[in-house]
C-alpha positions in Angstrom: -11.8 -21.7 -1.7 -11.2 -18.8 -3.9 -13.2 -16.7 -2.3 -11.5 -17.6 1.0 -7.6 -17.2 -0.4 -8.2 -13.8 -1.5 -10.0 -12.2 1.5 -6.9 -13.9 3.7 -4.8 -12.1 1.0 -6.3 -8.6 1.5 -6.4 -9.0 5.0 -2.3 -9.8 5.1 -1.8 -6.5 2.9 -3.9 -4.5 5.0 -1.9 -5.6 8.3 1.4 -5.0 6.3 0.5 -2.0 5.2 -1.0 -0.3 8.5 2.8 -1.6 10.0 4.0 1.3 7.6 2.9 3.9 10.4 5.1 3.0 12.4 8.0 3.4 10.2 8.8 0.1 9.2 11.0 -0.2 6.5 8.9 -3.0 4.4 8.0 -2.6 0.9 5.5 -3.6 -1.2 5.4 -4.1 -4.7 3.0 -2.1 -7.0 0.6 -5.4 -7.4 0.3 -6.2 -3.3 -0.6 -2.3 -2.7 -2.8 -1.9 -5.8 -4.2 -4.8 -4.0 -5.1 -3.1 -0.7 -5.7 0.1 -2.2 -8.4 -0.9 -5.6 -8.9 3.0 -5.6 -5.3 4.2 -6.5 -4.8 4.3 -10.2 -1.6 3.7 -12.5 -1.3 7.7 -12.2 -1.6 7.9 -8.2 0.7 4.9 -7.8 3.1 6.6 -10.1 2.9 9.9 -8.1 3.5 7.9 -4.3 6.4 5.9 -6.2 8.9 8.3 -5.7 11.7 6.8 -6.8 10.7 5.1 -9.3 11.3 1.5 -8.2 7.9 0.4 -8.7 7.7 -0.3 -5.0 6.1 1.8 -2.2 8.5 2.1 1.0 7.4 2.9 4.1 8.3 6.6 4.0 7.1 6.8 0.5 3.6 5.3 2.0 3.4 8.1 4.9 4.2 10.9 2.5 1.1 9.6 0.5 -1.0 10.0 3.4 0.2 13.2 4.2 -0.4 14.2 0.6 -3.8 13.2 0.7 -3.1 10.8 -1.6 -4.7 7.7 0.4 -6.3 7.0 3.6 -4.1 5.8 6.3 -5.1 1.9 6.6 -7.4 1.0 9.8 -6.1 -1.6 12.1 
């Protein structure tokens, strides 16, 4: 059951996140995209969080991307 909860979890993020794209103006907190993104680390998270709020916006996510900081999600 687990198991189950945490893929429909990742899946949710992933959805959320890929919304960013198109300029939504969600946020995330630092958990829910460390979440979707296991490869960015304390330092990269820190670099994308612009302002410091300890939450990625959605402009804050596209600059990232253009950055090269992360991969644009699929979906």
């Amino acid at each position: 059951m687990t198991r189950i909860t945490s893929v429909a979890t990742a899946i949710v993020l992933m959805a959320g996140l890929a919304h960013a794209q198109s300029g939504d103006s969600t946020s995330w907190t630092k958990e829910e995209f460390m979440a979707a993104y296991p490869e960015v680390t304390e330092e990269i998270f820190d670099q994308i969080d612009l302002n410091d709020d300890e939450m990625i916006d959605s402009d804050e996510y596209l600059l990232a991307i253009d950055a090269g900081l992360i991969e644009p999600m699929e979906g």
